[in-house]
Short mmCIF file of the C-alpha atoms (twelve columns), coordinates in Angstrom:
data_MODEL
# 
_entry.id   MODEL 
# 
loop_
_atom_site.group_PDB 
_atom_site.id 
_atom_site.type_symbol 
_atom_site.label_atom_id 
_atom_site.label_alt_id 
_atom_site.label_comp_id 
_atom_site.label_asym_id 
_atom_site.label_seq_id 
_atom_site.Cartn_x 
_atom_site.Cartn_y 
_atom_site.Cartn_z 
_atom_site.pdbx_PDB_model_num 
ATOM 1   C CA . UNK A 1   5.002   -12.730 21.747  1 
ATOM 2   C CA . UNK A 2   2.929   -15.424 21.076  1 
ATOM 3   C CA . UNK A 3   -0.772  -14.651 20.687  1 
ATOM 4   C CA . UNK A 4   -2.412  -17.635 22.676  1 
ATOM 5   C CA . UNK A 5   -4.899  -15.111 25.279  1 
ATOM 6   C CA . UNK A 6   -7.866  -15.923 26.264  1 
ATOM 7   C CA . UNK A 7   -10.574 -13.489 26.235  1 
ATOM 8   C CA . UNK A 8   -11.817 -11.569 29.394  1 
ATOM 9   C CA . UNK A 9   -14.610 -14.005 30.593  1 
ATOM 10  C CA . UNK A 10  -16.021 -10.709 32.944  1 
ATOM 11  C CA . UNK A 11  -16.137 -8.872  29.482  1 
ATOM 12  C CA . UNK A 12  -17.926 -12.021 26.930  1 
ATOM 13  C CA . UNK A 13  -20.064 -12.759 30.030  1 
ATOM 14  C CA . UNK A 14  -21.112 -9.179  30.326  1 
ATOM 15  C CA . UNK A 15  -21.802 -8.784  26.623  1 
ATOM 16  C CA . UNK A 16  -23.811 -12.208 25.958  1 
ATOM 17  C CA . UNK A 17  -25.684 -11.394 29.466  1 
ATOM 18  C CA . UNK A 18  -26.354 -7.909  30.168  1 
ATOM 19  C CA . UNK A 19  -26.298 -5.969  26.552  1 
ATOM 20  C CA . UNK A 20  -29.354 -5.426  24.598  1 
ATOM 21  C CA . UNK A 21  -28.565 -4.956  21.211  1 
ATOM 22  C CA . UNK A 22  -30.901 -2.417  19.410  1 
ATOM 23  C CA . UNK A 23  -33.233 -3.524  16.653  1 
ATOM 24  C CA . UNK A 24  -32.046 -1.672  13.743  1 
ATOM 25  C CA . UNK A 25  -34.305 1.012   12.197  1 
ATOM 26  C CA . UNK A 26  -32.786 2.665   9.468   1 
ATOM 27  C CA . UNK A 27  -34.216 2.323   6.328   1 
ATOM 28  C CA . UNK A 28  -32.334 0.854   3.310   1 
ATOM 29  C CA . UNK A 29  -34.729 2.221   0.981   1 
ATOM 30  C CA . UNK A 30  -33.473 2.225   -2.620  1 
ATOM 31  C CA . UNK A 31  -30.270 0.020   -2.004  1 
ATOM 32  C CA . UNK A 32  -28.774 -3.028  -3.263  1 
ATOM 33  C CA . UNK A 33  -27.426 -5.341  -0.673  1 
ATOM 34  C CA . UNK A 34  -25.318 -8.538  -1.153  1 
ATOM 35  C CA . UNK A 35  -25.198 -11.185 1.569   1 
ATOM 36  C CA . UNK A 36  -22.529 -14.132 1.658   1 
ATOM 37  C CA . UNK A 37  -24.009 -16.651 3.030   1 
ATOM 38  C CA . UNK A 38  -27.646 -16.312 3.877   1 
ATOM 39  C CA . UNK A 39  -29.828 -19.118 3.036   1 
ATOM 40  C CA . UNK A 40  -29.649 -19.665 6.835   1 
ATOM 41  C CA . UNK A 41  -27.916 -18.433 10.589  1 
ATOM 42  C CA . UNK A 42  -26.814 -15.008 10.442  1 
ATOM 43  C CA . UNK A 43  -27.069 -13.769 6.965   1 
ATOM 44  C CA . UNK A 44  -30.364 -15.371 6.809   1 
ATOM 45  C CA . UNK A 45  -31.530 -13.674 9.708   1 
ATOM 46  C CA . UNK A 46  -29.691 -10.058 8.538   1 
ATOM 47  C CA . UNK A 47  -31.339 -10.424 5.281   1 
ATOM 48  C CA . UNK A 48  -34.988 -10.313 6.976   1 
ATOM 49  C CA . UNK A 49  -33.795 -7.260  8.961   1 
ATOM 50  C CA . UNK A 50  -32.680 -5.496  5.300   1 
ATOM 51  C CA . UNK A 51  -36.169 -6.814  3.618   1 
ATOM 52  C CA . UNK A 52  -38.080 -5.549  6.277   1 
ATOM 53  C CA . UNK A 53  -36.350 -2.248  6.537   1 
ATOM 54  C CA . UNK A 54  -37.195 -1.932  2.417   1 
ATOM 55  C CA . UNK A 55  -33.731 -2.186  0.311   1 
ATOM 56  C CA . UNK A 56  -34.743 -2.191  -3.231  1 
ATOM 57  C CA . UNK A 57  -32.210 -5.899  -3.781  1 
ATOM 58  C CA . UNK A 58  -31.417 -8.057  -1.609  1 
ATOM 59  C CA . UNK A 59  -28.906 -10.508 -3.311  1 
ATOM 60  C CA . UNK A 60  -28.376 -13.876 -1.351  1 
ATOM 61  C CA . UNK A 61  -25.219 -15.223 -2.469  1 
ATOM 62  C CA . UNK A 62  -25.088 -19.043 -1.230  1 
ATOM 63  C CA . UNK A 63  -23.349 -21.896 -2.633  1 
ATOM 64  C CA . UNK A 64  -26.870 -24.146 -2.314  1 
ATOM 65  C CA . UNK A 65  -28.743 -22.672 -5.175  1 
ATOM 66  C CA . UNK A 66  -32.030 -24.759 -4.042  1 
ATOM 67  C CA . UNK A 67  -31.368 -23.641 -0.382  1 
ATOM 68  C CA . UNK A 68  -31.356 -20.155 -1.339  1 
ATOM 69  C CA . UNK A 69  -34.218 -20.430 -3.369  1 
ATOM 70  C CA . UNK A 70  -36.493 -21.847 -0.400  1 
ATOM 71  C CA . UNK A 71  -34.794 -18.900 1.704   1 
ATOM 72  C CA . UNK A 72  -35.944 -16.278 -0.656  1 
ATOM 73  C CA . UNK A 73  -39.396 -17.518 -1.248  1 
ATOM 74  C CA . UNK A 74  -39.699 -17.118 2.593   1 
ATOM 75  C CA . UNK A 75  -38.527 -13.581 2.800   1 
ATOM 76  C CA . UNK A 76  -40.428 -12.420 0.321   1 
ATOM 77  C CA . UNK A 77  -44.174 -14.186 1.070   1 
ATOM 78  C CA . UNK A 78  -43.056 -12.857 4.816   1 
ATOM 79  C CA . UNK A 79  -43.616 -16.752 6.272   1 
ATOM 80  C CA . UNK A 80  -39.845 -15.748 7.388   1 
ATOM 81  C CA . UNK A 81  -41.748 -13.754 10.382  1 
ATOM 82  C CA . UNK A 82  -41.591 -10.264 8.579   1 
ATOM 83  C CA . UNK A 83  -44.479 -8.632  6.633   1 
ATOM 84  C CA . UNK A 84  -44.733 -9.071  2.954   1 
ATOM 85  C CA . UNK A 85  -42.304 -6.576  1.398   1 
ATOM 86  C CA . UNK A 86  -41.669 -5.288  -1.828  1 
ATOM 87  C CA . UNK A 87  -38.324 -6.197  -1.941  1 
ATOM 88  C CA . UNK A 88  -36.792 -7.747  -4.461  1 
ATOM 89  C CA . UNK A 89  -34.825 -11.061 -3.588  1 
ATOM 90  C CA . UNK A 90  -32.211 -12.895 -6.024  1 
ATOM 91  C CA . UNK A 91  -30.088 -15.557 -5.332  1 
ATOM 92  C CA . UNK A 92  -27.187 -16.038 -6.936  1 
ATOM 93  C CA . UNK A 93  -24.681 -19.058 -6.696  1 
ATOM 94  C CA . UNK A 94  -21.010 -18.196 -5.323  1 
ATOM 95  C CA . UNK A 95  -18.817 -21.014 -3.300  1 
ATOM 96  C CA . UNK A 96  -15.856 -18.907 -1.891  1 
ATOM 97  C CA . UNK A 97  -13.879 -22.056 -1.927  1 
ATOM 98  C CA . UNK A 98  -13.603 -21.611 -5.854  1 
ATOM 99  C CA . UNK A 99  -11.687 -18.881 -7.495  1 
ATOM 100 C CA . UNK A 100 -13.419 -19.522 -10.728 1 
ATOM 101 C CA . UNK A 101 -16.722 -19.329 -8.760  1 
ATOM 102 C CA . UNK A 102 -15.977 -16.147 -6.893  1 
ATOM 103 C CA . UNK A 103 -14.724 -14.641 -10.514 1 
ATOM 104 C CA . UNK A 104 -18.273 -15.501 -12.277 1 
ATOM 105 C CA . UNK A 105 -20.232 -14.170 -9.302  1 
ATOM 106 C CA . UNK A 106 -18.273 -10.716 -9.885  1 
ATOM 107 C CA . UNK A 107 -18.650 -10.250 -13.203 1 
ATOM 108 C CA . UNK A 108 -22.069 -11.098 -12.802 1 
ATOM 109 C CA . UNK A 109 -22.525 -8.160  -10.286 1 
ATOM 110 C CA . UNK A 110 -20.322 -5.820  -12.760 1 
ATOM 111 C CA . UNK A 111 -22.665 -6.988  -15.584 1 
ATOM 112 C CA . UNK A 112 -26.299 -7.217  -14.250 1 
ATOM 113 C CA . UNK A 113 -26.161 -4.782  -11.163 1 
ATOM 114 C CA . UNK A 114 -26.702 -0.932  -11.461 1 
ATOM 115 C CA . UNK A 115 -25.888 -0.239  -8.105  1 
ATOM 116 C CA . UNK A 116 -23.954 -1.533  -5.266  1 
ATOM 117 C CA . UNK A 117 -24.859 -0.570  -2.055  1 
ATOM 118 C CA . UNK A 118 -23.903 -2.981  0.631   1 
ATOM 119 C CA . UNK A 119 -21.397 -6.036  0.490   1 
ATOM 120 C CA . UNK A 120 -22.117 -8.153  4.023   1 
ATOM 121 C CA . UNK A 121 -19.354 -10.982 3.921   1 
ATOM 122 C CA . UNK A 122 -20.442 -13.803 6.195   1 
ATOM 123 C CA . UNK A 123 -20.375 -17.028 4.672   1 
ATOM 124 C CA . UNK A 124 -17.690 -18.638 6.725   1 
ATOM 125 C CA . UNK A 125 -16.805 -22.358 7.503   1 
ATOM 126 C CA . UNK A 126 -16.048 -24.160 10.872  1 
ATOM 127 C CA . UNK A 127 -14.667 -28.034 10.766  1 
ATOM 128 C CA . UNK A 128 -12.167 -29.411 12.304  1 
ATOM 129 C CA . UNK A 129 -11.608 -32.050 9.310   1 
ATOM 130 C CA . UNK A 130 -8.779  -31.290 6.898   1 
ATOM 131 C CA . UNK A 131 -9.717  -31.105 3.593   1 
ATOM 132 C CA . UNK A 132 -8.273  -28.845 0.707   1 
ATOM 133 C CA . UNK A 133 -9.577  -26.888 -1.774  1 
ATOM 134 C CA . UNK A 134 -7.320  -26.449 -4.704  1 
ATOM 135 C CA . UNK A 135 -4.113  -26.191 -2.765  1 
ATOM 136 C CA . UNK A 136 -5.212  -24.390 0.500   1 
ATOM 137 C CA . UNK A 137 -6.718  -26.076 3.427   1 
ATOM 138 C CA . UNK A 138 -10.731 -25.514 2.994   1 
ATOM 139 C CA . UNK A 139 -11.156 -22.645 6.004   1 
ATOM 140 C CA . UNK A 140 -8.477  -20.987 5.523   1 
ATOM 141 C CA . UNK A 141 -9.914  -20.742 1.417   1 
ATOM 142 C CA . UNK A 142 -12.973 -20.282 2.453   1 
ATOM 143 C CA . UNK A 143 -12.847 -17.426 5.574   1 
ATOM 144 C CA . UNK A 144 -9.799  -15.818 4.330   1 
ATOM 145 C CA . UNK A 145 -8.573  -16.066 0.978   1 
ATOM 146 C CA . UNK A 146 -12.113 -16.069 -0.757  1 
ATOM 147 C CA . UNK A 147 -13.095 -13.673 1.465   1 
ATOM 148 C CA . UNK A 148 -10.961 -11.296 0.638   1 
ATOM 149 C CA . UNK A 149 -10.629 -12.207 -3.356  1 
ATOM 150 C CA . UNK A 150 -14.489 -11.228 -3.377  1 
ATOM 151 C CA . UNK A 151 -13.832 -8.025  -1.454  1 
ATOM 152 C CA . UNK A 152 -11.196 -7.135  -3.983  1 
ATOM 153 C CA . UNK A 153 -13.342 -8.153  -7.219  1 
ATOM 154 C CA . UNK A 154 -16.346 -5.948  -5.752  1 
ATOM 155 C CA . UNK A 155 -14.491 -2.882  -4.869  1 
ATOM 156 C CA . UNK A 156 -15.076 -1.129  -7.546  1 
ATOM 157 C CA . UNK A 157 -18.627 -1.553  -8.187  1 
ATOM 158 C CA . UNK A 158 -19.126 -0.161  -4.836  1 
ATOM 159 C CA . UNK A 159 -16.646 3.166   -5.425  1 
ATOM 160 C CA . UNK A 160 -18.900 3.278   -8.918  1 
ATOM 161 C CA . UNK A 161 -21.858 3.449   -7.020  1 
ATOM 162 C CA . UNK A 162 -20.257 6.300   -4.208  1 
ATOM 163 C CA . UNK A 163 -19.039 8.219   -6.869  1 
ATOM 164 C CA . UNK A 164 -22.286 7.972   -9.094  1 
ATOM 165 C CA . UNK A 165 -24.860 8.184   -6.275  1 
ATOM 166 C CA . UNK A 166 -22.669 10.900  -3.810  1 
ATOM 167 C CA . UNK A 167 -23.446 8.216   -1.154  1 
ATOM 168 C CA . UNK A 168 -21.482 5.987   0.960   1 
ATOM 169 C CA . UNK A 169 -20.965 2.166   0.308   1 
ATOM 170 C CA . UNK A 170 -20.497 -0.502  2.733   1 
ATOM 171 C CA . UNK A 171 -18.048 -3.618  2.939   1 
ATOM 172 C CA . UNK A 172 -18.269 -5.401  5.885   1 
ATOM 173 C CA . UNK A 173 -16.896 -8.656  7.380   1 
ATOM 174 C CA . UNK A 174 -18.500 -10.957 10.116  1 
ATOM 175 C CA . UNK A 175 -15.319 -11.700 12.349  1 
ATOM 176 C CA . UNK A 176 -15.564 -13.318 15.745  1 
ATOM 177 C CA . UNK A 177 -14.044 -12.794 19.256  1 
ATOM 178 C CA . UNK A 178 -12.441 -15.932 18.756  1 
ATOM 179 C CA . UNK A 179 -9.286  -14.516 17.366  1 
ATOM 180 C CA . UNK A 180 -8.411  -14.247 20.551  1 
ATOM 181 C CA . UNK A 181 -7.814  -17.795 21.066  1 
ATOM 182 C CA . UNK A 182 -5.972  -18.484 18.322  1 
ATOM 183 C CA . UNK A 183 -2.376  -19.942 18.766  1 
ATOM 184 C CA . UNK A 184 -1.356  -19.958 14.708  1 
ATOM 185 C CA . UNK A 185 2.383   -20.861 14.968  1 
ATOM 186 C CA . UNK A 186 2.256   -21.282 11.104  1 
ATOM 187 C CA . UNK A 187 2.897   -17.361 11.004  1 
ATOM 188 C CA . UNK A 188 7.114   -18.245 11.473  1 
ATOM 189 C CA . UNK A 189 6.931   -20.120 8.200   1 
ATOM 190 C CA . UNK A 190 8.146   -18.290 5.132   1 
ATOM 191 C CA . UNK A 191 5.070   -19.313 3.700   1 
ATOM 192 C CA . UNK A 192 1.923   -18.872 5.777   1 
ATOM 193 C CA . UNK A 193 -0.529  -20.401 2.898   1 
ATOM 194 C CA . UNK A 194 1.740   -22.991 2.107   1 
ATOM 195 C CA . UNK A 195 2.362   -24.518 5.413   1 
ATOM 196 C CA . UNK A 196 -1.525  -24.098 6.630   1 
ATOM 197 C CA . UNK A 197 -2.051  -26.394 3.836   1 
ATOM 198 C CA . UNK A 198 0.302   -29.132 5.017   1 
ATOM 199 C CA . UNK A 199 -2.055  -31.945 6.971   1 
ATOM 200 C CA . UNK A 200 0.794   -33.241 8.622   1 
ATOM 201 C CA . UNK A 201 1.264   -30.315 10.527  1 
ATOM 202 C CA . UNK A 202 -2.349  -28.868 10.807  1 
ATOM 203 C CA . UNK A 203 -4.265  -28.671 14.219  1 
ATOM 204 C CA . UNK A 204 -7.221  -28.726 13.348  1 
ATOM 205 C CA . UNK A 205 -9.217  -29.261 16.577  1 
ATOM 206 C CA . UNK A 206 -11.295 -27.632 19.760  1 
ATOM 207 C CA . UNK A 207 -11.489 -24.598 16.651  1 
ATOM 208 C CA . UNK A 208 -7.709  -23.424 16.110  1 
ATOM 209 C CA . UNK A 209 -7.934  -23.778 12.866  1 
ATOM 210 C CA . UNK A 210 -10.915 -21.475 12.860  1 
ATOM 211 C CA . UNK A 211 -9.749  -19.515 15.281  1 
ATOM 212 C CA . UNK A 212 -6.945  -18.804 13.221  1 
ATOM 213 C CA . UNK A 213 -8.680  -17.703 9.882   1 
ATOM 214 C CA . UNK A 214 -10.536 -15.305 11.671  1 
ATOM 215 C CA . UNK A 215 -7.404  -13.964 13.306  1 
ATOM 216 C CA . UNK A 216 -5.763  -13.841 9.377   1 
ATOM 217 C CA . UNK A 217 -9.458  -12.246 8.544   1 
ATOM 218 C CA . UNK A 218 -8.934  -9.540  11.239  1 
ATOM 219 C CA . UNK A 219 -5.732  -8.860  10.171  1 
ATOM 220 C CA . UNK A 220 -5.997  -8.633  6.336   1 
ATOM 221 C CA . UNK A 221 -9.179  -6.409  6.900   1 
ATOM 222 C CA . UNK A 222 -6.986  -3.782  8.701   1 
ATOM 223 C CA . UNK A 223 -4.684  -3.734  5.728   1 
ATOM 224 C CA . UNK A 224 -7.354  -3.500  3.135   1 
ATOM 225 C CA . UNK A 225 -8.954  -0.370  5.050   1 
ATOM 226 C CA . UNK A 226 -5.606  0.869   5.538   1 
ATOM 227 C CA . UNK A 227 -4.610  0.393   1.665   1 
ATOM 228 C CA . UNK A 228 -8.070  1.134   0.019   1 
ATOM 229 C CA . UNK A 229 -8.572  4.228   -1.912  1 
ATOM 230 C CA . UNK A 230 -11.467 6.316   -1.671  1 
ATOM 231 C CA . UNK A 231 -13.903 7.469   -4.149  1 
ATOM 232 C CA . UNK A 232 -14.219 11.231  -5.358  1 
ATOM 233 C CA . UNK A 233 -17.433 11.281  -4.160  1 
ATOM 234 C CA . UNK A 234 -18.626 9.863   -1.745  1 
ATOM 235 C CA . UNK A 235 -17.169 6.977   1.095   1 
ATOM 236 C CA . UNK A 236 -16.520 3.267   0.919   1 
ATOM 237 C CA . UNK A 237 -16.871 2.438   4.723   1 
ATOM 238 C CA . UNK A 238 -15.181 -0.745  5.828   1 
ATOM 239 C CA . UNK A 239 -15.732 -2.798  8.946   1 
ATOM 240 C CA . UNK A 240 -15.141 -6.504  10.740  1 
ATOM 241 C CA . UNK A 241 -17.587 -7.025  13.451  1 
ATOM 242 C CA . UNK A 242 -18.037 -9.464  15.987  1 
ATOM 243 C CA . UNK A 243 -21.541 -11.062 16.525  1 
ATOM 244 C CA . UNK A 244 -20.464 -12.671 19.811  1 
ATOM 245 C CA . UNK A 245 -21.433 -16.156 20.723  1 
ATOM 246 C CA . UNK A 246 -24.642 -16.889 19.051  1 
ATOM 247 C CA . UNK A 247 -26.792 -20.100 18.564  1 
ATOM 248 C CA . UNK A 248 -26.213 -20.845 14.721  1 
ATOM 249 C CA . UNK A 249 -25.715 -24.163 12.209  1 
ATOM 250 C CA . UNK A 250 -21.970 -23.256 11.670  1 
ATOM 251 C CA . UNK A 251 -20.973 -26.436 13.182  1 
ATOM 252 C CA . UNK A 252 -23.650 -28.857 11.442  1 
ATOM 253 C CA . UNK A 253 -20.566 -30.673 9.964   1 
ATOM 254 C CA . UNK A 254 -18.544 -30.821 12.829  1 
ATOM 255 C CA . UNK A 255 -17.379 -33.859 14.358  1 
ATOM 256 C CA . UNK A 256 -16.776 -32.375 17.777  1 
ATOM 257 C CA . UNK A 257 -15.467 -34.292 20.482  1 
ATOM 258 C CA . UNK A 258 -17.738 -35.090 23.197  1 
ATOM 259 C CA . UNK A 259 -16.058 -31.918 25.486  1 
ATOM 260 C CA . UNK A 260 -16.467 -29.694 22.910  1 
ATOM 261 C CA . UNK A 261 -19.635 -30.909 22.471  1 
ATOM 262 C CA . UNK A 262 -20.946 -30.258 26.247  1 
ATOM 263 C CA . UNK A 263 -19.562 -27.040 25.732  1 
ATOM 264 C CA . UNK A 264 -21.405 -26.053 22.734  1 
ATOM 265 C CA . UNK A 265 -24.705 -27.646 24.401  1 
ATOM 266 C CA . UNK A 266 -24.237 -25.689 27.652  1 
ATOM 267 C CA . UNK A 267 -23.305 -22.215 25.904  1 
ATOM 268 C CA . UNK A 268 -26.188 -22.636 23.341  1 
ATOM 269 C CA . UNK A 269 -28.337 -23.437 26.756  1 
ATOM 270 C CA . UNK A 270 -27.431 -20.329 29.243  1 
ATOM 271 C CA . UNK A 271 -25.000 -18.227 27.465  1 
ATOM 272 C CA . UNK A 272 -25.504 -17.572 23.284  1 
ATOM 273 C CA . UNK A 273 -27.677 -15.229 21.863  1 
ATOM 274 C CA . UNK A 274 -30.200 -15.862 19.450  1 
ATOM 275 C CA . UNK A 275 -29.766 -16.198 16.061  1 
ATOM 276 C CA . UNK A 276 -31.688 -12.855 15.148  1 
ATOM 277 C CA . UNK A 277 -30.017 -10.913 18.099  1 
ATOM 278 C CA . UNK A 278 -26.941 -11.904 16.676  1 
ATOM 279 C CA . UNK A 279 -27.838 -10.797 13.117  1 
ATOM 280 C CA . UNK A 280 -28.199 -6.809  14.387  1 
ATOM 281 C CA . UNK A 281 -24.640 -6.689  14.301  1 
ATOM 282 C CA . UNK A 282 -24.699 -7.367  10.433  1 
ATOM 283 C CA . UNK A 283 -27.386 -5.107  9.939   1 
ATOM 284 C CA . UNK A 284 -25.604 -2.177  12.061  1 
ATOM 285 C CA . UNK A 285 -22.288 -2.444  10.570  1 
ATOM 286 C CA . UNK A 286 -24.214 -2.492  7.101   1 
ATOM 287 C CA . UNK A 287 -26.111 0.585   8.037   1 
ATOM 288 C CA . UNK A 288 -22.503 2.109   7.551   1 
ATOM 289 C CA . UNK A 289 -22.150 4.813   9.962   1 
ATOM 290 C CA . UNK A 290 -19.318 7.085   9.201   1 
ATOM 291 C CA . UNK A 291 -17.666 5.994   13.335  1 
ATOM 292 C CA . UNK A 292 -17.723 2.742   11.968  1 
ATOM 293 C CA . UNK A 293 -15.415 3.066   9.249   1 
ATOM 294 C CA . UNK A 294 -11.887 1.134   9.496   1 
ATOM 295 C CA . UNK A 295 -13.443 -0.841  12.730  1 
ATOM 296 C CA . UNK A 296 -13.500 -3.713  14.663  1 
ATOM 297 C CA . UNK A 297 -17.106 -3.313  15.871  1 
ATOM 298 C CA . UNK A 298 -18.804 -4.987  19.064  1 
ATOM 299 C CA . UNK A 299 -22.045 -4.987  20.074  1 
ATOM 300 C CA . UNK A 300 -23.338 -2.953  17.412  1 
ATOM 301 C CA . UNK A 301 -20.784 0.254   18.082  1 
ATOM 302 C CA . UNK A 302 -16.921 0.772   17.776  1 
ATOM 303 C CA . UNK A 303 -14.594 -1.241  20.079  1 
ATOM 304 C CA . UNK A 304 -12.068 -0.158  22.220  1 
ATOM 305 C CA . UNK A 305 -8.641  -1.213  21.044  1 
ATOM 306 C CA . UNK A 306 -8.266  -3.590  24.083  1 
ATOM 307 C CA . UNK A 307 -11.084 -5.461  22.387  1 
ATOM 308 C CA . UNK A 308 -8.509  -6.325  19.816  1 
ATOM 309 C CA . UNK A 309 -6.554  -9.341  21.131  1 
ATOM 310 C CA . UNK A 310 -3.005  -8.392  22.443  1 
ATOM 311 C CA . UNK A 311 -1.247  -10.118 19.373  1 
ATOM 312 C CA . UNK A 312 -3.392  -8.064  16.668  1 
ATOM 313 C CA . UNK A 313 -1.945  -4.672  18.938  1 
ATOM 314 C CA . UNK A 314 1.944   -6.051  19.542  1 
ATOM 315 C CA . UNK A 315 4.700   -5.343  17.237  1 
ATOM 316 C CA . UNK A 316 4.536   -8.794  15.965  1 
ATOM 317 C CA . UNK A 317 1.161   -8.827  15.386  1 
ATOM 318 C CA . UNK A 318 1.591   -5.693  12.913  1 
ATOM 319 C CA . UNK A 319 4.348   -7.940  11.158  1 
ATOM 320 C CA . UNK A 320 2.337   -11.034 10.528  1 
ATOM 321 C CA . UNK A 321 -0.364  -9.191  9.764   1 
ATOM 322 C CA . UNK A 322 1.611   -6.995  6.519   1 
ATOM 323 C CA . UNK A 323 3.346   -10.416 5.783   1 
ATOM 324 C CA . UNK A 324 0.032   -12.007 5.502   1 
ATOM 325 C CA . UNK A 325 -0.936  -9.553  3.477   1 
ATOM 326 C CA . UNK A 326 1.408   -9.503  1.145   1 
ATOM 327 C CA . UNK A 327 1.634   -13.358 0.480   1 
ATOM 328 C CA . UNK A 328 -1.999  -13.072 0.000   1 
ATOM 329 C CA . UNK A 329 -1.827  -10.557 -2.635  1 
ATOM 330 C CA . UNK A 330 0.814   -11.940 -4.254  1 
ATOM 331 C CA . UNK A 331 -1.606  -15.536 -4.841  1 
ATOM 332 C CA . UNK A 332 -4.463  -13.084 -5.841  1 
ATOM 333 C CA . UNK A 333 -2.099  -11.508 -8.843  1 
ATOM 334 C CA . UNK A 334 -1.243  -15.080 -9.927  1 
ATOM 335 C CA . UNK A 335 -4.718  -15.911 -10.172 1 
ATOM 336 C CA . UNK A 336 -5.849  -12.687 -11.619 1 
ATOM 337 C CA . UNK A 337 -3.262  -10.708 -12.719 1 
ATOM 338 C CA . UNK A 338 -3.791  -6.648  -11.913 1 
ATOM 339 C CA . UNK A 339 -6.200  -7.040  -8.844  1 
ATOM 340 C CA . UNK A 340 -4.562  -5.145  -6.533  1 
ATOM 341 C CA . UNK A 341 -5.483  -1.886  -8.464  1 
ATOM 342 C CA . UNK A 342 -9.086  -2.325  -7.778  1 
ATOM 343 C CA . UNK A 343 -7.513  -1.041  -3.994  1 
# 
């Protein structure tokens, strides 16, 4: 089965046009939140949410240090559109395309942090030039690999904090509906990484190549909630969501073609939600409802396994996504030998 489908225009068209999503109101009051990628889009946007709904930290972990700083400074003096709050911003420097990067920003949290409340894992890149970082292509690094490597390295500050706090944690992922779309013929290779990595054979444009990390995202997530262990007290509630189409930056380096580029213009024009709108997903999924846990989430609540493209659900699908699994964990024990016991 090949998993090239293309996703129920009656059902995007419904969700972009005719679904409110609710302004979250639960409070985060005492918490420590971590945010990949927030000096701007999304995470920015998810972060005023959190401030605004009083978290004690709120950590923005961006690989512009300067960036972050100017993001901070306008969360906190409330020029971000939010009231002054008492909330206490950091930002901290992590590039997920680094291993040595993601390692530092981890012990960092094990060393500095009392708490860990919330993990929100957005950062994410979309280009359709090749470039590599160390010896993976750059997204795939980036949206999948160091994704998941910092998911790993946190997990057990966040059971710590379940376990010492009776409370539940969150780790959540920003997906995208855009698995759906994604053709990624390098899953008949013996080695996934390996032949993602090989220019000659990359197709990088019109967003496979995207496409396809957040397929591999979607389908490591369902292992890791599958394989992680739970605390004694206390839950560690995992999710991917899906913000839907939504008007961010993520292609400011993009060299898109000038169809693609119509496209973009006309969805951001009629069809995409606002950046802020977009953000409640983060902040729902974050607010860790116990329904949520182990989910693919959709508008802001649980989605229906047809949600999930046909691929993720066919037999194949459940073989490429345990073989991408275990090739990935089998790079993370290289790098770091005995990670898969924080699971």
């Amino acid at each position: 089965m090949a998993p090239t489908y293309q996703v129920s225009a009656k059902q995007f068209l419904q969700s972009q046009l005719c679904t409110t999503l609710p302004v979250p109101t639960k409070s985060f009051e005492g918490q420590t939140v971590i945010i990949t990628g927030s000096n701007t889009g999304l995470g920015f946007e998810a972060a005023k949410h959190i401030v605004r709904l009083k978290a004690d930290k709120v950590i923005l972990a961006v690989r512009s240090v300067s960036k972050g700083e100017t993001a901070a400074k306008a969360l906190q003096s409330g020029s971000a559109g939010s009231e002054k709050s008492p909330t206490k911003v950091e930002v901290w420097q992590l590039d997920l395309s680094s291993y040595d990067s993601i390692q530092d920003f981890a012990s960092r949290v094990e060393r500095e942090l009392e708490r860990l409340d919330v993990v929100i894992e957005n950062a994410g890149l979309l280009t359709e030039n090749f470039t590599m970082a160390g010896e993976d292509e750059s997204t795939i690094r980036v949206n999948v690999l160091g994704t998941m490597f910092l998911a790993l390295l946190l997990l057990p500050k966040l059971r710590a904090t379940a376990t010492k706090w009776e409370k539940d944690a969150v780790l959540t992922f920003t997906g995208s509906f855009m698995h759906w779309s994604a053709k990624f013929e390098e899953r008949k290779a013996d080695d996934i990484f390996q032949e993602l990595a090989d220019e000659s054979k990359a197709t990088m444009y019109d967003s496979e190549r995207y496409s396809t990390s957040k397929l591999m995202e979607l389908l490591a997530f369902r292992e890791l909630a599958a394989h992680l262990t739970q605390p004694e007290k206390g839950h560690i509630i995992t999710s991917l969501l899906n913000p839907g189409g939504v008007k961010t930056d993520i292609m400011r380096d993009e060299n898109m073609r000038l169809a693609q580029w119509l496209t973009v213009k006309i969805g951001r024009a009629f069809f995409l939600r606002s950046t802020e709108e977009g953000s409640r997903t983060l902040v729902h999924a974050a607010q860790g409802g116990r329904d949520t846990d182990r989910q693919y989430l959709d508008d802001c609540k649980p989605a229906p396994p047809h949600f999930l493209s046909p691929f993720v659900r066919s037999d194949e699908g459940q073989a490429t996504q345990k073989k991408v699994w275990q090739q990935m964990l089998a790079r993370f024990e290289n790098i770091k030998p005995g990670i898969t016991m924080n699971l």
